[in-house]
C-alpha positions in Angstrom: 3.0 -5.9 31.6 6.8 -6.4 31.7 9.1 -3.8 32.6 10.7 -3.6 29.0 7.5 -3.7 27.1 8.7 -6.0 24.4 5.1 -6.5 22.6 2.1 -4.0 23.6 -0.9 -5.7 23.1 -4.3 -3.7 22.7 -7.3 -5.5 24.6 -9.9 -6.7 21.7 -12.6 -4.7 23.2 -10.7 -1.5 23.0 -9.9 -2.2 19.5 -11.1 0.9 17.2 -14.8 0.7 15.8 -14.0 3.3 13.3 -11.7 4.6 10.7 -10.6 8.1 10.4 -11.0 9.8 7.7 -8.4 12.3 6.6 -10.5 15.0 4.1 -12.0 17.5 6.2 -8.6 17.9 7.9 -6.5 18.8 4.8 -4.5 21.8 4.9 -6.3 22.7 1.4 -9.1 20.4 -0.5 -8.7 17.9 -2.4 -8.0 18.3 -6.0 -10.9 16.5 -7.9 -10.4 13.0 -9.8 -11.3 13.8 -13.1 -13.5 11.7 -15.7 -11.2 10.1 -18.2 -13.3 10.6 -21.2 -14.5 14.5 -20.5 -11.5 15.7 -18.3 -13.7 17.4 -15.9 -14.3 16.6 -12.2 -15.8 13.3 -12.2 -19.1 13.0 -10.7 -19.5 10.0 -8.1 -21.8 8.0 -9.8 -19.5 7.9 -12.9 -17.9 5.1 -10.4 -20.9 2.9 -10.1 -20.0 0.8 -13.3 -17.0 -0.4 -11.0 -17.2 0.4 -7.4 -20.5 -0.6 -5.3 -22.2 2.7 -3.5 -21.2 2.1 0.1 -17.6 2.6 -1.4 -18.0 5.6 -3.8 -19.8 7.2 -0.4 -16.5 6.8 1.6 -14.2 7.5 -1.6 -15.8 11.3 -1.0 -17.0 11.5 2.5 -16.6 14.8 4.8 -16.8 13.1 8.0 -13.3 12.6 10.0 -14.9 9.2 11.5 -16.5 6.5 9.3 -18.2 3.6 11.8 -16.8 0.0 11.1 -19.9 -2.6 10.5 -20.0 -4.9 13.1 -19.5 -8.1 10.6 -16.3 -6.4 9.4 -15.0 -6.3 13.3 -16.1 -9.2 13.7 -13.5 -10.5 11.3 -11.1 -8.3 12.2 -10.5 -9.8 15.5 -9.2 -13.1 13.7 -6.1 -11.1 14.1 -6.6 -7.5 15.2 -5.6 -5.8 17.3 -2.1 -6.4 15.8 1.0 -6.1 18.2 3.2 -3.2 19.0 6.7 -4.2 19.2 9.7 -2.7 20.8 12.7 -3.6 19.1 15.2 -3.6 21.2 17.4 -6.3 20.1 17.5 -4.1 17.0 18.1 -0.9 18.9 21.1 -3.0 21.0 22.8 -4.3 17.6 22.5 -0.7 16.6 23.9 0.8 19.4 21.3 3.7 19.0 19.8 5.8 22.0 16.3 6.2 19.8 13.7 3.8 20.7 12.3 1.6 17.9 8.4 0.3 17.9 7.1 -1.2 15.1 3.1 -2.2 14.3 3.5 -6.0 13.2 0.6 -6.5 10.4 2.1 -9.5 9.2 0.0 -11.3 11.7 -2.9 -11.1 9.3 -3.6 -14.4 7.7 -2.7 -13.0 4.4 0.7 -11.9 6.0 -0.1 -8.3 5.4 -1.7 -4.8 6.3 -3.9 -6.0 2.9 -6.7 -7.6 4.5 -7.9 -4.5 6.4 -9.2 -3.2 3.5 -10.0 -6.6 1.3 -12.4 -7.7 4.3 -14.2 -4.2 3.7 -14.7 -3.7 0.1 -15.9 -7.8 -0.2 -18.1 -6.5 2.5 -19.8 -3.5 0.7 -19.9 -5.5 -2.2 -21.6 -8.1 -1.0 -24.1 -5.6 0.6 -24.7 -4.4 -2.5 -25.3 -7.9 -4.6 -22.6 -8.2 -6.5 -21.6 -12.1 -7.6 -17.4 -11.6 -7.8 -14.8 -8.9 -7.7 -12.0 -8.4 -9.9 -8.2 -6.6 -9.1 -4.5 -6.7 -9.9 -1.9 -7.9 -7.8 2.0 -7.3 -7.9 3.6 -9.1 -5.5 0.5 -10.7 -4.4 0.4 -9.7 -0.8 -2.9 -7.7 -2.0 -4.2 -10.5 -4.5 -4.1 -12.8 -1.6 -6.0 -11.0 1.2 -8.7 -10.2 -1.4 -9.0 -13.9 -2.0 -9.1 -14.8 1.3 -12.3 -11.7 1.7 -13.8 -13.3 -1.2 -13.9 -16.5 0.4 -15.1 -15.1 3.4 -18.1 -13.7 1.8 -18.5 -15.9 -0.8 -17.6 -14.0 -3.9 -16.0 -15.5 -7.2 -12.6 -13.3 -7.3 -10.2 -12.5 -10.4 -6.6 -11.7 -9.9 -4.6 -10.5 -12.9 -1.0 -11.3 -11.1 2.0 -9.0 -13.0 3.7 -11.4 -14.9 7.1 -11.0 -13.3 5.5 -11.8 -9.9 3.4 -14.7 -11.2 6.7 -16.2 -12.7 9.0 -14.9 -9.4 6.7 -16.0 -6.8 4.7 -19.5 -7.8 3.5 -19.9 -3.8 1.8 -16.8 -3.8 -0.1 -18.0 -6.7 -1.6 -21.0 -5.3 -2.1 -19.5 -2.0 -4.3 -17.3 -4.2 -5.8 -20.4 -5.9 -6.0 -22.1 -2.1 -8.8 -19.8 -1.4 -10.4 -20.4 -4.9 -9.4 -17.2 -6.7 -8.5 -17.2 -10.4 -5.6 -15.8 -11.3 -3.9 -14.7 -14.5 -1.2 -13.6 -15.6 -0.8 -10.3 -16.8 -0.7 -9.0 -19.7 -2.8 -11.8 -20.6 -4.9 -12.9 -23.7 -8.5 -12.9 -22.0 -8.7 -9.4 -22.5 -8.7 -6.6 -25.5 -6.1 -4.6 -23.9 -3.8 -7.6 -22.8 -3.7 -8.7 -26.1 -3.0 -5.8 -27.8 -0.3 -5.3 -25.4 0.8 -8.9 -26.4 0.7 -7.9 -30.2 3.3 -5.2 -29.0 5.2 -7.1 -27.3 4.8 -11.2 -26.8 7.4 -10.8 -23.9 5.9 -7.8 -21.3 6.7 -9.0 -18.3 3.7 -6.5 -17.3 2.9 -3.7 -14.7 0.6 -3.0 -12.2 -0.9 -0.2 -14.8 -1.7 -3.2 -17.1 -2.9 -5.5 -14.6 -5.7 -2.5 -13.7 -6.6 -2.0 -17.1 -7.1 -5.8 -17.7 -9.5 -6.5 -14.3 -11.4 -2.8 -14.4 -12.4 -4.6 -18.3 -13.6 -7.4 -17.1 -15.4 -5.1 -14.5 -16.9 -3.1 -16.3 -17.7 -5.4 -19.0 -20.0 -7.8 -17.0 -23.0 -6.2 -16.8 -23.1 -5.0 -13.2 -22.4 -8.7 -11.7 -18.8 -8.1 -10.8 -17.2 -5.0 -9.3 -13.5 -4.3 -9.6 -11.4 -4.1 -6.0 -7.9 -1.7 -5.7 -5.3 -2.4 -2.7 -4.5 0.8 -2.5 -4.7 4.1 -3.8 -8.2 5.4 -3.6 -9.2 7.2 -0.7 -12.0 4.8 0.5 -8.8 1.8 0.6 -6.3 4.5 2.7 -9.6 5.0 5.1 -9.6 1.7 6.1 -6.1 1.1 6.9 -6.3 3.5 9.5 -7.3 1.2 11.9 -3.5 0.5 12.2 -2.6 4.0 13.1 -5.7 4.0 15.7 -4.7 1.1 17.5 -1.1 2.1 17.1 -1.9 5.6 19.1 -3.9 3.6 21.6 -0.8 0.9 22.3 1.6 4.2 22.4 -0.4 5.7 25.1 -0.5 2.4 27.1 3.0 3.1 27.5 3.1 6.3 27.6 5.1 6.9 24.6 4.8 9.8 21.2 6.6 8.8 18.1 8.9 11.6 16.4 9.3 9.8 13.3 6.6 7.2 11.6 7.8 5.5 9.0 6.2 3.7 5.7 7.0 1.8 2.7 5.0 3.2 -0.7 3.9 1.7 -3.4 0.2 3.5 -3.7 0.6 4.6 -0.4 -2.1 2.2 1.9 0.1 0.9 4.4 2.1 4.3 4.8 -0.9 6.2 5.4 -2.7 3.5 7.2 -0.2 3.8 10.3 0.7 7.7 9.7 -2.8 9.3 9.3 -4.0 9.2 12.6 -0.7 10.9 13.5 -1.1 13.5 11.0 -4.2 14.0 12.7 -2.3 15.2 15.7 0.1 17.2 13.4 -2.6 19.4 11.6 -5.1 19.9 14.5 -2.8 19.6 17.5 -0.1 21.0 16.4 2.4 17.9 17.6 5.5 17.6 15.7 6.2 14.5 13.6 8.6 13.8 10.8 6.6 11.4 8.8 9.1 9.7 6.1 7.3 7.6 2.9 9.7 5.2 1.5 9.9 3.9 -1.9 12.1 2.5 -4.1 14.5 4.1 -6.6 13.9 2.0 -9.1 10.2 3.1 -9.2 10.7 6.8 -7.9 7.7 8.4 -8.1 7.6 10.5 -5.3 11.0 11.9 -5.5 11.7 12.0 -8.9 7.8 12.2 -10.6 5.6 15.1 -11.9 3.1 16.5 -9.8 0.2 16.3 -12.1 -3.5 14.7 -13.4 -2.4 11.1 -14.6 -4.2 8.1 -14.8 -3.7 5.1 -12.3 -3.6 2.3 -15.1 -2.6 2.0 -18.6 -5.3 1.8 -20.8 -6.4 5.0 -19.4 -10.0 4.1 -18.3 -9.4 4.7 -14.6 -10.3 8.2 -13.1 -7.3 10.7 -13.3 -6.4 11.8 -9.7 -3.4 14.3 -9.0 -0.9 13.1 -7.8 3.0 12.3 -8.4 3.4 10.4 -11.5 6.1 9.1 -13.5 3.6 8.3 -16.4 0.7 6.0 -16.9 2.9 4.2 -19.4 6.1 3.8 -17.1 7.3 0.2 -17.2 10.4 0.0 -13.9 12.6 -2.7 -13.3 11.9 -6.5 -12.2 12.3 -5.3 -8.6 11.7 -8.0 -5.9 9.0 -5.0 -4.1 6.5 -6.1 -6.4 4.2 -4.2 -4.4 6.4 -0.8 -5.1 6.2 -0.9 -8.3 3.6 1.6 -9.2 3.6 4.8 -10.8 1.3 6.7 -9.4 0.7 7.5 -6.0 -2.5 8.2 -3.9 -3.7 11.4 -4.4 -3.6 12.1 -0.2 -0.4 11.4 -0.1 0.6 13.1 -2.6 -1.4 16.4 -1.2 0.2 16.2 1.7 4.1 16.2 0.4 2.9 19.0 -1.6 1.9 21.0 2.0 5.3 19.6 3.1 4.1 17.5 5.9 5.2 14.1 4.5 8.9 13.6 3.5 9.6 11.3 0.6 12.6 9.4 0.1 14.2 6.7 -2.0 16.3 3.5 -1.4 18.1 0.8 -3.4 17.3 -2.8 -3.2 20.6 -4.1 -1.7 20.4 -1.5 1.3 16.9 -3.2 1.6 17.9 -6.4 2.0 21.2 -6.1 3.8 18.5 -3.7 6.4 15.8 -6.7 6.4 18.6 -9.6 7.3 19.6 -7.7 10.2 16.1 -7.3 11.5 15.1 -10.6 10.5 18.1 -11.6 12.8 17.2 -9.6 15.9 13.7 -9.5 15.8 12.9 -13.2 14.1 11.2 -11.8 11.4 11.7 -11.9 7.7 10.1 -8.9 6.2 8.2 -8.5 3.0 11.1 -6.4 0.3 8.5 -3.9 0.7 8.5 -3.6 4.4 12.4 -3.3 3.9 12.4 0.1 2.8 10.5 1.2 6.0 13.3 -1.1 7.7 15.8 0.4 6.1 14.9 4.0 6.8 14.1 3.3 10.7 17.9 1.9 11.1 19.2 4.8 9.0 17.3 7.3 11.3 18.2 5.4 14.3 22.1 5.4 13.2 21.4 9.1 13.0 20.4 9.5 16.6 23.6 7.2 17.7 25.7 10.3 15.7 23.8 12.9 17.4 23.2 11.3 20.8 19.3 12.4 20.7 17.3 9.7 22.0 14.1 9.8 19.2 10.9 7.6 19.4 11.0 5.5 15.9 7.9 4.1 15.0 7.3 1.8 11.4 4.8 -0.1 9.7 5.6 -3.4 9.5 3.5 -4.3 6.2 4.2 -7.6 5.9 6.6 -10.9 6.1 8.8 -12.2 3.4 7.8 -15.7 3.5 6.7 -16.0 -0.1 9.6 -13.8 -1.3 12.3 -16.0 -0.6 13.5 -16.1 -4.7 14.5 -12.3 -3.5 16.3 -13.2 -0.2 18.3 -16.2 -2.7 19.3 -13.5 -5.0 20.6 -11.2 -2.5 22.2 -13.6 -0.4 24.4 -15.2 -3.5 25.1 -11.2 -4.2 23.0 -11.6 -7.6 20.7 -8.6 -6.9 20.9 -5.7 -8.8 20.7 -1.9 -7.7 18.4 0.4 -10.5 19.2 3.9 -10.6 17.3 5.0 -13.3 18.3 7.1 -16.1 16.6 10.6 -17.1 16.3 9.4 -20.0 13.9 6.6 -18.9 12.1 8.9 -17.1 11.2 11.5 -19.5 9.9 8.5 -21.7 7.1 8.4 -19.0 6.9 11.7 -18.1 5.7 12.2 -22.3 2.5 10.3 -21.8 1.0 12.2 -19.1 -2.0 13.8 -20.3 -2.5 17.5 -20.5 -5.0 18.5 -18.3 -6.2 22.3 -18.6 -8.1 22.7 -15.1 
C-alpha cells in the first residue's frame, strides 16, 4: 500500500458474509408497526400479501448477525468490496487538519448503495416463486438497481417513477427500461388510487407516498404472483446495507484509523444507516464515541422539523404504520433535485435512535449542496448524486470546523451515489436558477393534520 493511502481496498475474500442486524442492540425495543386497518401491532404474516417470508423473517429478527446466501455474494463481488477513499485533495483545498474518508458506492453498476439490497429482496423473492416485483422510485437511483436485480434473477419488475423525476431525469428512465423494467409515471391512470389522485388534481407532479400506494396495489392485487420491493425504510432493506459499514470498519482498521464523525444523506434512511450501524454497534456495546450526523434536506425536513409519531409510509394508507418522524402521510415538498430525499417518513430505527439521542439530525439547502458537491467533484473527480451532497456538504462543514478549532477529527461519509443522470440539477445550479425551500409552518401543519391518531 502507498504511504498516503489514497483508496483502501478490502481483499474480496475478506469481504463480510453477513449483515448486522441492529434490534437486539437497541437502547429500548422497537415500537411495533401497527396494522393499518385495526391499529394494533401488526402480526408478521399480515405482510405475506406483499413481502415473500425470507424477508418478513429478517423485517423482525433478534439475531445481531443475518448470514448472506452465497448467490447473493456471489453477485456482490461484481463490485464489492467498494473503496475507501481518503480525500485529501479535499482536505488540502479545505485547509482542514481532520482527515476525510469516504466509502465510494457509486461503483455499483446502478451508481448507488441501492443494489445491496435490490440484489437481496429479488433473491428472496425468487426463492419463494414469485413471477415480478413491483416499487416506487424518486430519483431513480433505487428504480434502477431493482431493475438491474430483476434482470439478474429474471423477474418482470414495475417501477412507478414520481412524476417530477420521470419528466427531470429521461436517462434514468430508459436505463430502467435498458434492463427491461416497466415504468410509469406516477400518479398514473393504471391504478384506483392514481386516478383518483388525477381526478383531484390532472397536474400532481406526485410523491414518493403515491408512488407506494400505486405499486403495493398492483402488489397486492395480483394474486400472490408479484410481491412489492421498498429501497429503504423497512428494517429488512437497512439490514442489508450494512455490508457498507462492515467493510468500511474492516478498510479503517487496515489503516489503523476510528472515525469521530460518520456521516449520511436521508431520505428513508438506507444508505445513512447502512455505513453508520455497524459503528453504532461500537457506540452502544463498546462504549466508543461517535457523532453520527443524518443529513436531509430542508425542503423535506422530517427529521428536524417532523412529529414523532405512528404514520403511514404511503399515501393511500395501506402500508403498515411504523413510528417514526413524520411530516404527514399526505405531505407533498418541493420539486427538489434529491429526488431520493423527498420522503416523509423516516425508518423507524433511525428514528429510535434520534429519539435515544445517539443520531444527530440536521438540515441543508440545495444551493449549499451543490456549491459543496462542485468542489468535491473538482478535487476528488467525482460528481455526486444531489443526495450524496448533503453528506458532502456536512463533512466540509465539520471539516471547516476542525480548521477553526485546530482539532484534527477523523471524517468518515457515505458516498451514496454519482450524479451522472442528474445533470438537469447541476444545469440549474450552475446558471444560478436553483431555488432554496425553506418551508413555511404553515405548510407543515397541513401535513402534520393527516397523521392518524393512534391510541397505543
Amino acid at each position: 500500500m502507498n504511504k498516503h493511502h489514497y483508496t483502501i481496498n478490502l481483499e474480496p475474500s475478506k469481504m463480510p458474509d453477513a449483515w448486522y442486524n441492529i434490534n437486539p442492540d437497541m437502547p429500548s425495543p422497537l415500537p411495533p408497526p401497527l396494522n393499518p386497518q385495526t391499529l394494533q401491532p401488526i402480526n408478521p404474516s399480515d405482510l405475506e400479501a406483499i413481502f415473500p417470508k425470507g424477508l418478513i423473517e429478517q423485517e423482525v429478527s433478534q439475531d445481531r448477525y443475518i448470514s448472506i446466501p452465497g448467490e447473493i455474494m456471489d453477485i456482490y463481488q461484481l463490485w464489492r468490496p467498494t473503496p475507501l477513499r481518503r480525500a485529501y485533495r479535499l482536505e488540502k483545498a479545505l485547509d482542514t487538519p481532520a482527515k476525510i474518508y469516504y466509502k465510494n458506492e457509486s461503483v455499483s453498476p446502478s451508481g448507488s448503495h441501492k443494489l445491496n439490497t435490490a440484489v437481496a429482496q429479488a433473491y428472496y423473492n425468487k426463492k419463494e416463486g414469485i413471477l415480478g416485483l413491483t416499487t416506487e422510485t424518486g430519483a431513480g437511483q433505487w428504480g434502477t438497481a431493482l431493475s438491474i436485480a430483476c434482470s439478474m434473477f429474471n423477474l418482470e419488475c414495475t417501477v412507478y417513477m414520481v412524476k417530477i423525476s420521470f419528466n427531470q431525469k429521461p436517462y434514468r428512465r430508459i436505463l430502467m427500461q435498458s434492463y427491461g423494467a416497466k415504468v410509469i409515471p406516477s400518479p398514473s391512470d393504471t391504478t384506483d388510487f392514481g386516478r383518483e389522485i388525477l381526478k383531484k388534481d390532472p397536474n400532481n407532479t406526485g410523491s414518493l407516498g403515491i408512488a407506494i400506494s400505486e405499486a403495493i396495489e398492483v402488489a397486492a392485487k395480483s394474486g400472490g404472483v408479484k410481491k412489492y420491493t421498498l429501497g429503504s425504510v423497512l428494517n429488512h432493506v437497512l439490514l442489508h446495507q450494512t455490508i457498507i459499514g462492515e467493510e468500511a470498519k474492516l478498510q479503517m482498521e487496515l489503516i489503523d484509523e476510528y472515525p469521530d464523525i460518520v456521516i449520511g444523506c436521508v431520505g428513508g434512511g438506507s444508505n445513512f444507516a447502512g455505513l453508520a450501524f455497524p459503528f453504532v454497534h461500537d457506540v452502544l456495546k463498546k462504549e466508543k464515541k461517535i457523532k453520527f450526523i443524518a443529513v436531509e434536506p430542508a425542503a423535506c425536513p422530517t427529521m428536524t422539523r417532523g412529529i414523532y409519531a405512528y404514520d403511514y409510509g404511503d399515501t393511500a394508507g395501506m402500508t403498515p404504520l411504523l413510528k417514526q418522524y413524520t411530516l404527514g402521510h399526505n405531505f407533498m415538498p418541493p420539486g427538489i433535485h434529491a429526488g431520493g430525499l423527498r420522503y416523509h417518513g423516516v425508518a423507524g430505527q433511525v428514528a429510535h435512535l434520534i429519539r435515544h439521542g445517539v443520531i444527530t439530525p440536521t438540515a441543508v439547502l440545495q444551493n449549499p449542496v451543490f456549491q459543496a458537491n462542485l468542489l468535491f467533484a473538482k478535487c476528488e473527480g467525482i460528481i455526486p448524486a444531489p443526495e450524496s451532497g448533503h453528506a458532502v456538504r456536512v463533512a466540509i462543514d465539520e471539516a471547516l470546523k476542525c480548521k477553526e478549532s485546530g482539532e484534527a477529527k477523523t471524517i468518515l461519509f457515505n458516498l451514496s451515489g454519482h450524479g451522472h443522470f442528474d445533470m438537469s440539477a447541476y444545469d440549474e445550479y450552475i446558471n444560478s436558477k436553483l431555488p432554496d425551500y425553506e418551508l413555511e409552518d404553515e405548510i407543515l401543519k397541513k401535513g402534520f393534520e393527516g397523521i392518524p391518531k393512534v391510541n397505543l
